[in-house]
N, CA, C and O atoms as a Tripos MOL2 file, in Angstrom:
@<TRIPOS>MOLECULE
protein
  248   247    62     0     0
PROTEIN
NO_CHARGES

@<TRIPOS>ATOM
      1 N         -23.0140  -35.3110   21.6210 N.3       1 UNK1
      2 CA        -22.2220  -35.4590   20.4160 C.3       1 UNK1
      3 C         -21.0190  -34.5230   20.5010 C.2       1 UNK1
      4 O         -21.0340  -33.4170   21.0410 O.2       1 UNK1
      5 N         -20.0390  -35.0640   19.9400 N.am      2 UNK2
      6 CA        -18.4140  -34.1680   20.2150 C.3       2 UNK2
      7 C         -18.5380  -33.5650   18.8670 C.2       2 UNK2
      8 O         -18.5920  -34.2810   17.8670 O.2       2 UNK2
      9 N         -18.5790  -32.4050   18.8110 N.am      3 UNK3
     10 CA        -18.8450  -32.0270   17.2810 C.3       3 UNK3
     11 C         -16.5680  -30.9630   17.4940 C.2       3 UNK3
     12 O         -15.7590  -30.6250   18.3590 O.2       3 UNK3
     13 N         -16.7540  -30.9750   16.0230 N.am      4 UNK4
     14 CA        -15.7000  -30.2540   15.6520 C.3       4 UNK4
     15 C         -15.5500  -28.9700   15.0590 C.2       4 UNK4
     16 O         -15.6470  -28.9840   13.8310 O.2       4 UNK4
     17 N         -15.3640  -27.9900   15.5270 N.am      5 UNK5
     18 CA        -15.6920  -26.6590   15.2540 C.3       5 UNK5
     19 C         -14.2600  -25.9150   14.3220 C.2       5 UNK5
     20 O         -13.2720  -25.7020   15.0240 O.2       5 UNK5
     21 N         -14.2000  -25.7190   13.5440 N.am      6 UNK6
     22 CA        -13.2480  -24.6450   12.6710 C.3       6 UNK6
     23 C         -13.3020  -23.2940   12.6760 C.2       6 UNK6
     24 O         -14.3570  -22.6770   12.8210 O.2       6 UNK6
     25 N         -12.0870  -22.7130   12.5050 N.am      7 UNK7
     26 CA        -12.0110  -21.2560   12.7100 C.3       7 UNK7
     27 C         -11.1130  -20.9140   11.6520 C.2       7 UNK7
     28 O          -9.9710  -21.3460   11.8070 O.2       7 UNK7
     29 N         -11.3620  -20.1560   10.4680 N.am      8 UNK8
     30 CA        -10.7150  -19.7860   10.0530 C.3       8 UNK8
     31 C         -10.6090  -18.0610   10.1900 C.2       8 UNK8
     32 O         -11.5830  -17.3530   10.4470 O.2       8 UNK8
     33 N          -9.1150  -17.5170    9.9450 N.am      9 UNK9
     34 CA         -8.9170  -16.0030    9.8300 C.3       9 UNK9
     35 C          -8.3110  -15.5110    8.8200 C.2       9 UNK9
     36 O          -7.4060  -16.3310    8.6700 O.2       9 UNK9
     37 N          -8.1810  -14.7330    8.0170 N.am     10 UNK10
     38 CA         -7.5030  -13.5410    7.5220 C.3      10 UNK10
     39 C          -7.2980  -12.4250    7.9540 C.2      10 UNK10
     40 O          -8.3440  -12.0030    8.4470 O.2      10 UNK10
     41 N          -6.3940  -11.6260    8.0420 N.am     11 UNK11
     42 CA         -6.6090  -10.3170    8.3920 C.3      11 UNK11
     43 C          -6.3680   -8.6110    7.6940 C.2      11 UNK11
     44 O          -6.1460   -7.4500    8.0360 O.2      11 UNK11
     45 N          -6.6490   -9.6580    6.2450 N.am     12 UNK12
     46 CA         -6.7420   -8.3570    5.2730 C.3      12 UNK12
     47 C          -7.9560   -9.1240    3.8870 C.2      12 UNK12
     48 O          -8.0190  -10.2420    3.3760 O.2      12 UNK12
     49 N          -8.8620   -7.6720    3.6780 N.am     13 UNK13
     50 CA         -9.8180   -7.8810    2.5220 C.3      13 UNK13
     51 C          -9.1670   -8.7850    1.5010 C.2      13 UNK13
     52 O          -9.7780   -9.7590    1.0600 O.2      13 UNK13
     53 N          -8.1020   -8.5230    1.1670 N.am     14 UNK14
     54 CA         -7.5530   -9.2440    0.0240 C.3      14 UNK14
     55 C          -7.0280  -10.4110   -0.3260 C.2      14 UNK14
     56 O          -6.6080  -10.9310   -1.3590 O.2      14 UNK14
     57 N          -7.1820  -10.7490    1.0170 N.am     15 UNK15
     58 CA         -6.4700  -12.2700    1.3230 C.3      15 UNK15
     59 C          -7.7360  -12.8830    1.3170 C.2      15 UNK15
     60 O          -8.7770  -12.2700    1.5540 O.2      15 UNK15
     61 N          -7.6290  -14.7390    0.9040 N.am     16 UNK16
     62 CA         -8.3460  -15.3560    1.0690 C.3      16 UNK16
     63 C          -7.9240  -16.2490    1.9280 C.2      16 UNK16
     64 O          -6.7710  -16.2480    2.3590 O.2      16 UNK16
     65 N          -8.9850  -17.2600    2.3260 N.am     17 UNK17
     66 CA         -9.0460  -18.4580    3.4540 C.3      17 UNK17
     67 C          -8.8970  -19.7350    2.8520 C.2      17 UNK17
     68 O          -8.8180  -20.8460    3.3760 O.2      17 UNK17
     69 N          -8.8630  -19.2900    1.3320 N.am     18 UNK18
     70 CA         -9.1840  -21.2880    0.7920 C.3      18 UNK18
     71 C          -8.5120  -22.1840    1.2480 C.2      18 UNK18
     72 O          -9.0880  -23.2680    1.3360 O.2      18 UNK18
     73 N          -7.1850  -22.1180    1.6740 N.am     19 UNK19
     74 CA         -6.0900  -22.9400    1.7160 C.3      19 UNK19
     75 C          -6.6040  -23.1750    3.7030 C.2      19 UNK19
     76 O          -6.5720  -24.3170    4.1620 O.2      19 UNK19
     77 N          -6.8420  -22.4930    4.2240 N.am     20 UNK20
     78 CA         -7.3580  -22.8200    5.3090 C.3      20 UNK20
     79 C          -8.6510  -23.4810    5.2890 C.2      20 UNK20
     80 O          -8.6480  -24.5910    5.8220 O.2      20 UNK20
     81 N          -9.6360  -23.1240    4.8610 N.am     21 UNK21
     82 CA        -10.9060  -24.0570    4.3550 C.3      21 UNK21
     83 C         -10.5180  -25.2880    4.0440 C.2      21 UNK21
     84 O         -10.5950  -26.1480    4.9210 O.2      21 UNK21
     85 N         -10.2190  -25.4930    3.2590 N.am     22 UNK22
     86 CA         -9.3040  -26.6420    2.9540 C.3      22 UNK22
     87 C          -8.8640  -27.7230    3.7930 C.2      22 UNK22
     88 O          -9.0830  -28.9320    3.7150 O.2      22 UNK22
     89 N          -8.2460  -27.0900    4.5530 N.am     23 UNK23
     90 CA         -7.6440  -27.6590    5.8000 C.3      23 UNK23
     91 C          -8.3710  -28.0280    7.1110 C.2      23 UNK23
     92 O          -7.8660  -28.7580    7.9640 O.2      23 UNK23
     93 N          -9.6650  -27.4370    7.2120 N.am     24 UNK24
     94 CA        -10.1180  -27.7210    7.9690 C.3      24 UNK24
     95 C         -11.4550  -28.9130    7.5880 C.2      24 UNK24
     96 O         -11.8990  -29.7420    8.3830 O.2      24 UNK24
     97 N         -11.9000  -28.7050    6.1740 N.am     25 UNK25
     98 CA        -12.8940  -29.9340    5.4890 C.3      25 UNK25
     99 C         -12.0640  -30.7550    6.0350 C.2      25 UNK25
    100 O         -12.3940  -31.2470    7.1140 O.2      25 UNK25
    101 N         -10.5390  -31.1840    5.3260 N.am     26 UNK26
    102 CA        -10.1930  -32.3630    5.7900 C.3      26 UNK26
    103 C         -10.3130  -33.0700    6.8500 C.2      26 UNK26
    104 O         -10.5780  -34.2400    7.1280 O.2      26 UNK26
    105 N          -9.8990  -31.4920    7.7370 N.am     27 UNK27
    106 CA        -10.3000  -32.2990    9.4540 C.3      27 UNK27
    107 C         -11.5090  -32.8130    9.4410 C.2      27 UNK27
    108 O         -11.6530  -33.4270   10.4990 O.2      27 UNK27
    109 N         -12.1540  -32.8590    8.9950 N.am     28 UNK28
    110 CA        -13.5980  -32.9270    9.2470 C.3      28 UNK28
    111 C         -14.5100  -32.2670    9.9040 C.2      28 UNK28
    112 O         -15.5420  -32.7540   10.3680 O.2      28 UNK28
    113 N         -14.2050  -31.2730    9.9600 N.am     29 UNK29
    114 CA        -14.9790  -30.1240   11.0190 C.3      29 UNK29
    115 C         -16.6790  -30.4890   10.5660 C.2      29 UNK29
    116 O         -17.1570  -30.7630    9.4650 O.2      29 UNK29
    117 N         -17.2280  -30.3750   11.7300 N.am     30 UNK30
    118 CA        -18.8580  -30.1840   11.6420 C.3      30 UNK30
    119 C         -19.2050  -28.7250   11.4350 C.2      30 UNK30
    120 O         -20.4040  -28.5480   11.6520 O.2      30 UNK30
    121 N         -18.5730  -27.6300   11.0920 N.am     31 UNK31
    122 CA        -19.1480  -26.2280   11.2810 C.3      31 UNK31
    123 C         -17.2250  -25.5600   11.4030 C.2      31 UNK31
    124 O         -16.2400  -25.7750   12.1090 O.2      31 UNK31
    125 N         -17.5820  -24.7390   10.2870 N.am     32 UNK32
    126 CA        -16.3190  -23.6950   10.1380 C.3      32 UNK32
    127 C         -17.0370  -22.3930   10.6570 C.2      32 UNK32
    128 O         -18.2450  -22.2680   10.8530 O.2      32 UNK32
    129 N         -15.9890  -21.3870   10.8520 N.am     33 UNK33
    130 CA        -16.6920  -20.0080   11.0500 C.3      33 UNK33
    131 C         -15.4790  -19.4030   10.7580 C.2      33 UNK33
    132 O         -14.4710  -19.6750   11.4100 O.2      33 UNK33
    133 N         -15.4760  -18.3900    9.5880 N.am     34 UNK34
    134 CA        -14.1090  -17.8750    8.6700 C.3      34 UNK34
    135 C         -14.8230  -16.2050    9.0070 C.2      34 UNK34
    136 O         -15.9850  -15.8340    9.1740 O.2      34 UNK34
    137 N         -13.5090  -15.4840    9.0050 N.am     35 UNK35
    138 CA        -13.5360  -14.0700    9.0290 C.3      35 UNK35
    139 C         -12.4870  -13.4960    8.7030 C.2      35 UNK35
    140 O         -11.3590  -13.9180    8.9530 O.2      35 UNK35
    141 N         -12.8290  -12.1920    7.9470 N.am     36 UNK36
    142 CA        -11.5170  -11.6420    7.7570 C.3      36 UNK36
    143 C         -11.9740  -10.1890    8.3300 C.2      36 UNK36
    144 O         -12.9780   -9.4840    8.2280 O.2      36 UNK36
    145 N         -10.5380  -10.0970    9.0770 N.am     37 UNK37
    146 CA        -10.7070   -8.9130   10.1620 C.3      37 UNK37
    147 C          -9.3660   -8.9430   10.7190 C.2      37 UNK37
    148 O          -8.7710   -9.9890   10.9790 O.2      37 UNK37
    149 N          -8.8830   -7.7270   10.9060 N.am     38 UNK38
    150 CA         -6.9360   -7.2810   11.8630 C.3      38 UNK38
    151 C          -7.0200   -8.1240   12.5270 C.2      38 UNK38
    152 O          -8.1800   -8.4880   12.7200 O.2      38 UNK38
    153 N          -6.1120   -8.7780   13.1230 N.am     39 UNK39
    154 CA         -5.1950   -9.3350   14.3360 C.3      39 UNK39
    155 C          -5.3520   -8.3670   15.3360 C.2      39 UNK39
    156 O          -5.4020   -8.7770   16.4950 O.2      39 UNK39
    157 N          -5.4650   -6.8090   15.0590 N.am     40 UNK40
    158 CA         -5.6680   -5.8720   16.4210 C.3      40 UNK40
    159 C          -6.7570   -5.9690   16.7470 C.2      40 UNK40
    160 O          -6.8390   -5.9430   17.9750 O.2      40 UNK40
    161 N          -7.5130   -6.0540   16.3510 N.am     41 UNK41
    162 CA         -9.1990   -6.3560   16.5510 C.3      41 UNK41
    163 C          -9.7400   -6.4540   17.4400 C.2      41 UNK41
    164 O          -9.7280   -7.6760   17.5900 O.2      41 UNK41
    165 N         -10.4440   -5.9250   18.5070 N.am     42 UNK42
    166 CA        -10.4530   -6.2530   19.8450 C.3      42 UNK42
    167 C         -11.9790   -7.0020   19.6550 C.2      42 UNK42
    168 O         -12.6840   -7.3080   20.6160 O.2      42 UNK42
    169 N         -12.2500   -7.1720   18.6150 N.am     43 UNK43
    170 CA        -14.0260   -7.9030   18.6730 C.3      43 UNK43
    171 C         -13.8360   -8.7690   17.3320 C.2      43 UNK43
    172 O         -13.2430   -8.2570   16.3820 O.2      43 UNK43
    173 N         -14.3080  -10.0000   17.2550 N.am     44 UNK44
    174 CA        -14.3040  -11.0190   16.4380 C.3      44 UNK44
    175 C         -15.7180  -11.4230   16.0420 C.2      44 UNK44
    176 O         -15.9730  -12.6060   16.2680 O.2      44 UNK44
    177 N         -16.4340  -10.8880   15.6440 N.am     45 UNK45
    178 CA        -17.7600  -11.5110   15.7180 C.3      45 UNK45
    179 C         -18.2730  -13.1710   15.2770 C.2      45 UNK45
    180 O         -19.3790  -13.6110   15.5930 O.2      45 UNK45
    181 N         -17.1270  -14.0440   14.4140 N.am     46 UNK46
    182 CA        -17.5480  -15.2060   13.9650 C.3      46 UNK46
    183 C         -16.8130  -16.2560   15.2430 C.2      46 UNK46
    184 O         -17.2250  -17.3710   15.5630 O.2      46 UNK46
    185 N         -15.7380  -15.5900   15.7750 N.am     47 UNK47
    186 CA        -15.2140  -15.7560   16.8880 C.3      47 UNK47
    187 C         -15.9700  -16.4580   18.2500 C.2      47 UNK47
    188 O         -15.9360  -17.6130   18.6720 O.2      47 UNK47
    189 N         -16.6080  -15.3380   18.7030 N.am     48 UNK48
    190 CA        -17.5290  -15.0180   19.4040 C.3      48 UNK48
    191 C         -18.7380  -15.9490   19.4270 C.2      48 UNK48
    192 O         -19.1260  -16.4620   20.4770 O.2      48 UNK48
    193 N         -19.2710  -16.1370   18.3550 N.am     49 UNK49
    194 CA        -20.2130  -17.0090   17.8760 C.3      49 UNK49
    195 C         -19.6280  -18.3130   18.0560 C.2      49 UNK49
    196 O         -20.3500  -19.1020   18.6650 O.2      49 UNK49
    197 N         -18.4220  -18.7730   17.6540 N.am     50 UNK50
    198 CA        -18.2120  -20.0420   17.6750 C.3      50 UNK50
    199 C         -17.8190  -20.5680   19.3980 C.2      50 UNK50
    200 O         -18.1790  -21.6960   19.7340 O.2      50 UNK50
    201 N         -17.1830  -19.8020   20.2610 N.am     51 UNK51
    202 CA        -17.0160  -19.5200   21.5000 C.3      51 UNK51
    203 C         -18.3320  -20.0410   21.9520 C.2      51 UNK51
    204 O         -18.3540  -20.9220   22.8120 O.2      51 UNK51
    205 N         -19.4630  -19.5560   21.4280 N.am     52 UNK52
    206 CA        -20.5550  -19.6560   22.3920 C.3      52 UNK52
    207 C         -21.3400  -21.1430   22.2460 C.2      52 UNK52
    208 O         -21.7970  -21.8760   23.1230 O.2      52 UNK52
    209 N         -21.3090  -21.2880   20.7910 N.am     53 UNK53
    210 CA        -21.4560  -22.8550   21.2950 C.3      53 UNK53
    211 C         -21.3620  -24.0940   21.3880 C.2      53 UNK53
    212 O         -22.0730  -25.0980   21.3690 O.2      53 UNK53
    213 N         -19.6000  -23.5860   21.5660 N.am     54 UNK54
    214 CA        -18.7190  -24.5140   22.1960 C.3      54 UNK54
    215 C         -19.4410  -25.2100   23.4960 C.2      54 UNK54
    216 O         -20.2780  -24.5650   24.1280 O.2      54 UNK54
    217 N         -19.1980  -26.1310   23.7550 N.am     55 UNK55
    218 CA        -19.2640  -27.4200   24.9460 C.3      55 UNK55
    219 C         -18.2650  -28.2190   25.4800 C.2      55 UNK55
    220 O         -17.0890  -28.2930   25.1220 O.2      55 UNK55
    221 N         -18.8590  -28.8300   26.4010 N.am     56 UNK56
    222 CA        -17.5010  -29.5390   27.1560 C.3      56 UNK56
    223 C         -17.1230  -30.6990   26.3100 C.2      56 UNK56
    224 O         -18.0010  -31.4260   25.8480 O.2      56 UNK56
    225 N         -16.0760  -30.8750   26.1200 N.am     57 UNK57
    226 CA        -16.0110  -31.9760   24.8620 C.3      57 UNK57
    227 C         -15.9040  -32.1420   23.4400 C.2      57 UNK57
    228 O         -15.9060  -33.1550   22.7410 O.2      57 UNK57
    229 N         -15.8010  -30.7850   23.1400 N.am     58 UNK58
    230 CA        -15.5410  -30.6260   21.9000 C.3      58 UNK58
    231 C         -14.7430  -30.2740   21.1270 C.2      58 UNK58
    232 O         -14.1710  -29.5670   21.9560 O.2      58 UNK58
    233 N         -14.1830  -30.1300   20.2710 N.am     59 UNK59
    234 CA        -13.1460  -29.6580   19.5200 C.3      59 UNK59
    235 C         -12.5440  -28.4490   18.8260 C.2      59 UNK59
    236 O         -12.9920  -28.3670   17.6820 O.2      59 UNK59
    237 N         -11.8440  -27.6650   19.0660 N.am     60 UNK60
    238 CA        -11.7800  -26.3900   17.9800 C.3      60 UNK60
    239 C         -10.6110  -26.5990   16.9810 C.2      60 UNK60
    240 O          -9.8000  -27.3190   17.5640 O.2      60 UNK60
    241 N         -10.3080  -26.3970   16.1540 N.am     61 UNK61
    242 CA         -9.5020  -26.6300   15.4480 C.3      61 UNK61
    243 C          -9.2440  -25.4410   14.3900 C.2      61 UNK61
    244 O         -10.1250  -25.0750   13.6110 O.2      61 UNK61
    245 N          -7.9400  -24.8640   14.4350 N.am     62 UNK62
    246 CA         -7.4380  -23.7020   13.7940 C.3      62 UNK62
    247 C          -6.0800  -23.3710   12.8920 C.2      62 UNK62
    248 O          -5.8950  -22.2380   12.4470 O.2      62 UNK62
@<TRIPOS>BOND
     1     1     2 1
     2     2     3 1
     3     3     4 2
     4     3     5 am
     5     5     6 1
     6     6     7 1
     7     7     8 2
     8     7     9 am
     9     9    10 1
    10    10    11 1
    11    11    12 2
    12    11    13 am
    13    13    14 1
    14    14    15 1
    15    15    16 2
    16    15    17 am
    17    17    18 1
    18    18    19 1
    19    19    20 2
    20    19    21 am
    21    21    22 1
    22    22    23 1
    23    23    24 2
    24    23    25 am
    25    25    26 1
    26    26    27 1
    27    27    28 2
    28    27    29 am
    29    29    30 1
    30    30    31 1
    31    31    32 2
    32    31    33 am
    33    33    34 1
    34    34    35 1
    35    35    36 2
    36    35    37 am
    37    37    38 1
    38    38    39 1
    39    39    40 2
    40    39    41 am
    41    41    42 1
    42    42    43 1
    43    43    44 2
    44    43    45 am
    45    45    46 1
    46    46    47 1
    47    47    48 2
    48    47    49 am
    49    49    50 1
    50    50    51 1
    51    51    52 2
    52    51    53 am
    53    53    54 1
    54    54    55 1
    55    55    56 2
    56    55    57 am
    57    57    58 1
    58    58    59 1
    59    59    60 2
    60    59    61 am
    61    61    62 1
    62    62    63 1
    63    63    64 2
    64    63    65 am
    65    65    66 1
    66    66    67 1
    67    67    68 2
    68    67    69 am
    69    69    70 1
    70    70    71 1
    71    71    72 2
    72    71    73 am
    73    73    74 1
    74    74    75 1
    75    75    76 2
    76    75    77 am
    77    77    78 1
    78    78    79 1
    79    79    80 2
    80    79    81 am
    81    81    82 1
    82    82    83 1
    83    83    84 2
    84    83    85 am
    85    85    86 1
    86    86    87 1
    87    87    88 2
    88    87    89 am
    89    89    90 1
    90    90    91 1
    91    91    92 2
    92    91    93 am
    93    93    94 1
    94    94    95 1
    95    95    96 2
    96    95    97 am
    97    97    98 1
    98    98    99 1
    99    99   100 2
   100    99   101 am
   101   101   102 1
   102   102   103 1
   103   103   104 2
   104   103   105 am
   105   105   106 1
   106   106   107 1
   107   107   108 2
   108   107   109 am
   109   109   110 1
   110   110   111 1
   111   111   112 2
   112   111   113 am
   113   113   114 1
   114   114   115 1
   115   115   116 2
   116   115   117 am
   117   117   118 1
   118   118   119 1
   119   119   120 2
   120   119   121 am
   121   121   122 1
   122   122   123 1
   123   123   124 2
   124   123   125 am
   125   125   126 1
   126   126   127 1
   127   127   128 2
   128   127   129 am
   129   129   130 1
   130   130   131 1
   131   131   132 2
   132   131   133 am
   133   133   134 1
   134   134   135 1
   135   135   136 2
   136   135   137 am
   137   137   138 1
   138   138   139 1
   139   139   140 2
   140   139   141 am
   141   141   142 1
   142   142   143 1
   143   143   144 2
   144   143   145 am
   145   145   146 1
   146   146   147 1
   147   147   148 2
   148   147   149 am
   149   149   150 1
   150   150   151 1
   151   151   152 2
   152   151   153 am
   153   153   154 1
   154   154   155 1
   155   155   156 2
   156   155   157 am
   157   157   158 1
   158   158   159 1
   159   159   160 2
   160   159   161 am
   161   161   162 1
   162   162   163 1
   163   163   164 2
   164   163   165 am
   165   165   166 1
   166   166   167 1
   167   167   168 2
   168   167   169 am
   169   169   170 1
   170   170   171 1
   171   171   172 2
   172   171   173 am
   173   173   174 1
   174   174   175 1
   175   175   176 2
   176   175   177 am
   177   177   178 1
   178   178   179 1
   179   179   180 2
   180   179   181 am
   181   181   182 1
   182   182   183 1
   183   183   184 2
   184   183   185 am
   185   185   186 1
   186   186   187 1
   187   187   188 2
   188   187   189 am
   189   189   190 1
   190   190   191 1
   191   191   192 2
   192   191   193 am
   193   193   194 1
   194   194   195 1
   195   195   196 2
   196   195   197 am
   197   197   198 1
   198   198   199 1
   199   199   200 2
   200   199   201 am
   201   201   202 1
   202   202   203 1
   203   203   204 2
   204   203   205 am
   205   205   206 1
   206   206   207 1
   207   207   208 2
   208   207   209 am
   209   209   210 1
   210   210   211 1
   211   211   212 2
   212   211   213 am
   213   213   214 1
   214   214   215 1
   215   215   216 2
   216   215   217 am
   217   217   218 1
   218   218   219 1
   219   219   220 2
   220   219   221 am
   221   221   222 1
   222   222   223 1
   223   223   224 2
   224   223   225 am
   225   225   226 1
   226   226   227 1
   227   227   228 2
   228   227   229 am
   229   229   230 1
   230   230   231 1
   231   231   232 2
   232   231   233 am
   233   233   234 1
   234   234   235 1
   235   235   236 2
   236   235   237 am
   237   237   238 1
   238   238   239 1
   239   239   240 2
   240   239   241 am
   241   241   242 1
   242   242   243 1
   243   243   244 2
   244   243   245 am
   245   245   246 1
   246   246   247 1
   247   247   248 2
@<TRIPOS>SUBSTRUCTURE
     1 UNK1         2 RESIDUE 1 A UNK
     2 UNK2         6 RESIDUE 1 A UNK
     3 UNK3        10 RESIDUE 1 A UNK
     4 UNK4        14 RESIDUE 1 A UNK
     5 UNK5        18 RESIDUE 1 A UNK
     6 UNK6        22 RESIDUE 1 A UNK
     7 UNK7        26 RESIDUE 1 A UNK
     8 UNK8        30 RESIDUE 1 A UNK
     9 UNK9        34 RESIDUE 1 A UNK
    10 UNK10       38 RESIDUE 1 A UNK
    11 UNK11       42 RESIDUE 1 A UNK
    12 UNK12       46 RESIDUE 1 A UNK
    13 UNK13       50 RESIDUE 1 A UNK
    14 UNK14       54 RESIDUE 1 A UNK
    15 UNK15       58 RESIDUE 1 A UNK
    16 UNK16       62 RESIDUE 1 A UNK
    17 UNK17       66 RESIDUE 1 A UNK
    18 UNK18       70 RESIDUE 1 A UNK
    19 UNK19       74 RESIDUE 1 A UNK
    20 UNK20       78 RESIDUE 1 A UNK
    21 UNK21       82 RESIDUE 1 A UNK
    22 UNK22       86 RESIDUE 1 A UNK
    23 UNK23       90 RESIDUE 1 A UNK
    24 UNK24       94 RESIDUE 1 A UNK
    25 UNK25       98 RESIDUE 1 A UNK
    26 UNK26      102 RESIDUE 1 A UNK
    27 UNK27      106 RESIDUE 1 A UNK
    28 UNK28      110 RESIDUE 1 A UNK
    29 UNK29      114 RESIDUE 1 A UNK
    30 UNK30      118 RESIDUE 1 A UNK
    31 UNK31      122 RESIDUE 1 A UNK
    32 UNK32      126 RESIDUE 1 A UNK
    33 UNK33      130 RESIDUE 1 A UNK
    34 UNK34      134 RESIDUE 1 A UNK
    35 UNK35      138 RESIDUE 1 A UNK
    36 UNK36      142 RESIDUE 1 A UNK
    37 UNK37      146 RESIDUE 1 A UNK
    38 UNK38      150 RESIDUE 1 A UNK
    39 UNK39      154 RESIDUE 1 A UNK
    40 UNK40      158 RESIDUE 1 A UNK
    41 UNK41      162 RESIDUE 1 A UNK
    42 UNK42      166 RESIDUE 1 A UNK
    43 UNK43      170 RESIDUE 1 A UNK
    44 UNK44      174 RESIDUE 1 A UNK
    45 UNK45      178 RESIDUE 1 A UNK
    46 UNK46      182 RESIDUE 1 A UNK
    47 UNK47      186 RESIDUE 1 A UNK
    48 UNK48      190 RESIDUE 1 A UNK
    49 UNK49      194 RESIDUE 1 A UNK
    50 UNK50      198 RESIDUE 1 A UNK
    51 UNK51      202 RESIDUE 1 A UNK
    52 UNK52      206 RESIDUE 1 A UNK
    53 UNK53      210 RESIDUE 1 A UNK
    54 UNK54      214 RESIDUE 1 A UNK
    55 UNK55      218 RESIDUE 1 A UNK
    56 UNK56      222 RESIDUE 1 A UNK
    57 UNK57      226 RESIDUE 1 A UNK
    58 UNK58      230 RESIDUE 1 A UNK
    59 UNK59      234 RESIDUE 1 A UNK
    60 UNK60      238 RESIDUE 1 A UNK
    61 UNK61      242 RESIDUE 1 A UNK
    62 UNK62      246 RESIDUE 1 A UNK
């Protein structure tokens, strides 16, 4: 199955993702993974997670 994976970011507490959420329901994503965390960041943990189980054939969308 080609599933569709979403990523959303922020990179401040105060900001929200809705407008990105948003954007990615439409796509139709099978599975979002949202975080808010710096752009300097050298570790992503929802990132990371979605990285891993990724497959050949599938989609990310950001």
């Amino acid at each position: 199955m080609n599933r569709i994976f979403g990523y959303a970011r922020v990179s401040a507490a105060d900001q929200n993702t809705d407008t990105q959420l948003d954007a990615l329901q439409r796509h139709g994503c099978d599975r979002i993974f949202e975080e808010k965390i710096s752009g300097m960041a050298t570790q992503r943990p929802a990132l990371d997670e979605m990285l891993s189980l990724l497959r050949a054939g599938e989609t990310v969308v950001h």
